[in-house]
Structures are given as structure tokens and as C-alpha cells.
C-alpha positions in Angstrom: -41.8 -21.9 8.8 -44.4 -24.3 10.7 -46.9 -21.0 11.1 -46.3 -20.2 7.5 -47.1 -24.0 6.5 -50.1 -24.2 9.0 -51.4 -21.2 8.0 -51.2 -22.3 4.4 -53.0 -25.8 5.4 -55.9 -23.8 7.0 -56.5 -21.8 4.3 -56.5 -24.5 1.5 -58.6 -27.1 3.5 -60.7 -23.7 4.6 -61.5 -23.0 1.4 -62.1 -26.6 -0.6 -64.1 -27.9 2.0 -66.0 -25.1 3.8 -66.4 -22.9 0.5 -66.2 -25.1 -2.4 -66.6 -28.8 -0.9 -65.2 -30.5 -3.7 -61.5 -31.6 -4.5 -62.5 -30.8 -8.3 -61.4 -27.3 -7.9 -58.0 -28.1 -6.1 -56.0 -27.5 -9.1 -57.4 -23.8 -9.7 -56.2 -22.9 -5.8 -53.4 -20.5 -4.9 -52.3 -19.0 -2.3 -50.7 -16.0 -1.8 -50.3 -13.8 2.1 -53.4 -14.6 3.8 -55.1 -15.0 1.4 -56.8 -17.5 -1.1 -58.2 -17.7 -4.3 -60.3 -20.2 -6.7 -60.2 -19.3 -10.3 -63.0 -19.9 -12.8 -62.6 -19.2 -16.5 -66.0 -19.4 -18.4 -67.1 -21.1 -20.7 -66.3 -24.2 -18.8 -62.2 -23.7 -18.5 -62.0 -23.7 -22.1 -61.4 -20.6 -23.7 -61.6 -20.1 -27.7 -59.3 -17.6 -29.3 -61.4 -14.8 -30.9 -64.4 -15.4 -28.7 -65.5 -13.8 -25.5 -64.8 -15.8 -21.9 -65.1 -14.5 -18.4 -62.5 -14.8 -15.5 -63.9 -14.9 -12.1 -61.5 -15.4 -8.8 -63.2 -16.1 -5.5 -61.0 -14.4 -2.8 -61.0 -15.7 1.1 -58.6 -14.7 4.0 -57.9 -17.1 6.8 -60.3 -18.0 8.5 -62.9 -18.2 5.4 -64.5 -15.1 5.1 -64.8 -13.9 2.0 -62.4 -11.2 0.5 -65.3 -8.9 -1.7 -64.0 -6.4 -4.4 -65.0 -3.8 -2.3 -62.7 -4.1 0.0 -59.9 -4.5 -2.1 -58.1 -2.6 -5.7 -57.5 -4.8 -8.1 -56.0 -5.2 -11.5 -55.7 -8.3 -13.9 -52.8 -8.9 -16.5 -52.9 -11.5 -19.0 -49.7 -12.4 -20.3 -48.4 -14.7 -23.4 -46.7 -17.9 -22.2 -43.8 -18.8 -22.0 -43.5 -15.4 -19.8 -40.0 -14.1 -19.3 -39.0 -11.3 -17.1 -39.9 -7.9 -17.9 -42.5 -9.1 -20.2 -45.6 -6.6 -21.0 -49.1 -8.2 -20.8 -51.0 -8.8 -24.1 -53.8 -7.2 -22.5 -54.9 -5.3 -19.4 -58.8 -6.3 -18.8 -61.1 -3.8 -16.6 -61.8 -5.4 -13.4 -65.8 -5.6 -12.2 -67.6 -6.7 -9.7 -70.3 -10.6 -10.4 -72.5 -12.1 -7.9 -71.3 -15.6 -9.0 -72.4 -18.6 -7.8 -72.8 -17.9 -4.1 -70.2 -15.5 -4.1 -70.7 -11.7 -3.7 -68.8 -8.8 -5.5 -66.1 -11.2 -7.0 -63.5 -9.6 -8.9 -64.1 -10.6 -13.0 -62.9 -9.3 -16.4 -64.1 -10.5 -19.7 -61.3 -11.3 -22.2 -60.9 -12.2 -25.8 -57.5 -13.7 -25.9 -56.4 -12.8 -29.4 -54.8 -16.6 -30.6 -54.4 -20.3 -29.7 -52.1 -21.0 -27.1 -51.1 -20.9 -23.2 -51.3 -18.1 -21.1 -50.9 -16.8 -17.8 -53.7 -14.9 -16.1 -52.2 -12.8 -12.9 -54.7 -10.9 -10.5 -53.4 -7.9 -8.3 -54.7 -6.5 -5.6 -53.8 -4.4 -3.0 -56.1 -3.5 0.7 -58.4 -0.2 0.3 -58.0 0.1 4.0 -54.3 -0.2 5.4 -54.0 -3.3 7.8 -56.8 -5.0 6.2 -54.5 -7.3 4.0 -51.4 -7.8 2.6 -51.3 -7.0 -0.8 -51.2 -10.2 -2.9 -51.1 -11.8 -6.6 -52.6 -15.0 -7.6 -51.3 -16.4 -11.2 -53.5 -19.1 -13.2 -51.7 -21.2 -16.3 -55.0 -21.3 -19.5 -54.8 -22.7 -22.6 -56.8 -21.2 -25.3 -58.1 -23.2 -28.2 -58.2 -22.3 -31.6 -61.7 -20.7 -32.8 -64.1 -23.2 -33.7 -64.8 -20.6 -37.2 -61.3 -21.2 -37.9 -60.4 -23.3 -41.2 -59.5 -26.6 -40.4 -57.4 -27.1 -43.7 -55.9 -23.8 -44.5 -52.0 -24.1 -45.3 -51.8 -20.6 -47.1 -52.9 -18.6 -43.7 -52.1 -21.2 -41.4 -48.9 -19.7 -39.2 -46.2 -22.3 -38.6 -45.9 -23.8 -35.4 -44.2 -22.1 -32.4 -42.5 -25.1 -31.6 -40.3 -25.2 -34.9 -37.1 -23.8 -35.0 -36.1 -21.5 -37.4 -34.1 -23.8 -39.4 -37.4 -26.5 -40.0 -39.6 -23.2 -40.6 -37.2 -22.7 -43.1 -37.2 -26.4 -44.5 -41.2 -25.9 -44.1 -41.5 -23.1 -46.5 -38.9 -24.3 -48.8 -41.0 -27.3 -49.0 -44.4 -25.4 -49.5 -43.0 -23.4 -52.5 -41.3 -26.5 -54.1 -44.9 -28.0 -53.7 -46.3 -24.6 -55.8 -43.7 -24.8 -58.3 -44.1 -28.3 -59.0 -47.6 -27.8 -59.3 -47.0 -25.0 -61.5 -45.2 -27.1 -63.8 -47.7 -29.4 -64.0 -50.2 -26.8 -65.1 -48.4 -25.9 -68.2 -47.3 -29.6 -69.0 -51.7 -30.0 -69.1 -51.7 -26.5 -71.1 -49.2 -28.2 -73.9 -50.4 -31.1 -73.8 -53.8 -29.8 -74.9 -52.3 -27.4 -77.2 -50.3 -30.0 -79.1 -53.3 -32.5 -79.2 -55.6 -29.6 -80.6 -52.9 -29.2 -83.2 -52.8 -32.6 -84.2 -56.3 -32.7 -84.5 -56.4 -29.9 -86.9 -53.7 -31.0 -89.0 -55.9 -34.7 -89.1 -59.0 -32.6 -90.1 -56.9 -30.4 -92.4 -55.7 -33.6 -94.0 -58.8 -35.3 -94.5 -60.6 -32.2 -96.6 -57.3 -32.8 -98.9 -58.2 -35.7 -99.5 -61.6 -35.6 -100.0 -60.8 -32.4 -102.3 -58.2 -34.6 -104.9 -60.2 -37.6 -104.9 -63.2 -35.3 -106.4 -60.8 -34.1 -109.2 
């Protein structure tokens, strides 16, 4: 236990302050064997749904030396959140190799997550040469925000929230076609409305040529 928690010491404080030298990046570390990753998710750990964004993982093994995609077979997995088990991923990115940064043959895949919400990013990897490494997996939380092309104000294609139970999606669109019939009704209350006054104007009109028609006899 104390080598497992020293070794895990060494390789955070190895890789903030050696690699990275900022404690900004703390919250995209994890750990995982012997070795350490930093994930990046461009544009600027904001991801739109629809839109194209890159996922980048900066590898290091204890010590600091950096863990290259040459060395190593990996796969990413992005999965829809919350993730149960047995799950299958949304998507299966191809892995390639970015000079990023100051970073050599990092491991990246370009993604277009397919809607708004959180997901869970998982990288595997496993040693191209035996005794290299242990094989590892690092797993990174993103939320993805709606399209900035999406309509703002759309209650026709909108989807209900995930949050809702069944019962208050029910209540929602019970509420929502209520809303349509009511406004149907008040559609054809304009319709005879204007039919009745367009009557009454004709029978007025009518009237008046009657008159004007016995008063010249």
C-alpha cells in the first residue's frame, strides 16, 4: 500500500510540475499502473454537439518519460453517461498519432459527439512490447453543449428533458396539446366571428338598397 501510494505521488507531482507546471490541469490527471495521463479536449474543453472536437491524452510512466503511441496499441471508447455495466459505446473513434504542444506521437481521435449531454471518454491501451507496461485505461467525465446552430425556441422538435420522469413527460405533453387545442379553438372562434360580422354587414347593406328602392316609389 505505502509503494502503491508513493508511486502514485511521484507520478502526479512528476507529471504537473515537470511536464505540465501548472496546477490548471490537475483536474484532467489520472492514473492508472504506472502510468499517467493528462487529457485535452479541443476546442478549449468545450465540446458542441454536431461539431467536430479533438481528444488528445499525454501519456508518462514513472519517472516522467513520455509514453508515445508508438510504443503502445490503443483504442478510445466514448460512452453516454450515466454508464452502466455492460453498456456499448456510442462511438468507437480511430486512434492517430499529433505532435501536440511539446508532446510527440500523442494518442488523439477526432469526435462528433452526436447530442448535448455528459459523457465518458475511456482510452485503452495495451504495451507493443511485453514488459514494457502494464496495460492501462484512463476514463475522462465531458459535457457536451448543445450546437450553437440549434434553435433556441423550438418546442415542436425540442426533446423533453432526461431528467423528467415519465409521469411529468406525460403531464408535459398533455399540457403541450391542451395548449394546441386551445389555440385551435381560438382560431375558429376568430373564423365565426368574422363570418357572423360579414353577415351582418351584408344584411345592413342589403337593407339599406330597400330602403333607398321604396322611398323612390
Amino acid at each position: 500500500m505505502t509503494y502503491r501510494l508513493n508511486l502514485d505521488q511521484t507520478l502526479g507531482c512528476t507529471l504537473l510540475l515537470l511536464l505540465f507546471g501548472s496546477s490548471a490541469t490537475a483536474h484532467n490527471v489520472q492514473i492508472s499502473g504506472d502510468v499517467a495521463g493528462v487529457w485535452h479536449v479541443e476546442p478549449n474543453h468545450n465540446p458542441k454537439a454536431g461539431e467536430p472536437a479533438k481528444a488528445w491524452v499525454a501519456l508518462t510512466r514513472k519517472g516522467g518519460q513520455i509514453l508515445s503511441l508508438e510504443q503502445a496499441n490503443c483504442q478510445m471508447s466514448v460512452y453516454s453517461q450515466p454508464r452502466k455495466e455492460g453498456d456499448l459505446p456510442v462511438l468507437q473513434p480511430a486512434i492517430q498519432a499529433i505532435n501536440a504542444e511539446k508532446y510527440q506521437s500523442v494518442p488523439s481521435a477526432d469526435i462528433i459527439f452526436p447530442g448535448p449531454k455528459r459523457y465518458q471518454l475511456e482510452l485503452s491501451c495495451t504495451p507493443k512490447t511485453q514488459a514494457e507496461f502494464q496495460s492501462f485505461q484512463l476514463k475522462y467525465d465531458v459535457i457536451v453543449a448543445p450546437s450553437a446552430a440549434a434553435p433556441a425556441n423550438n418546442t415542436e422538435t425540442s426533446p423533453l428533458p432526461e431528467k423528467l420522469t415519465e409521469s411529468e413527460k406525460t403531464a408535459v405533453s398533455i399540457t403541450a396539446q391542451q395548449g394546441a387545442l386551445s389555440s385551435s379553438q381560438s382560431d375558429a372562434q376568430w373564423i365565426i366571428a368574422a363570418i357572423a360580422l360579414s353577415m351582418i354587414l351584408g344584411f345592413g347593406i342589403l337593407g339599406l338598397r330597400i330602403l333607398k328602392l321604396t322611398a323612390r316609389k
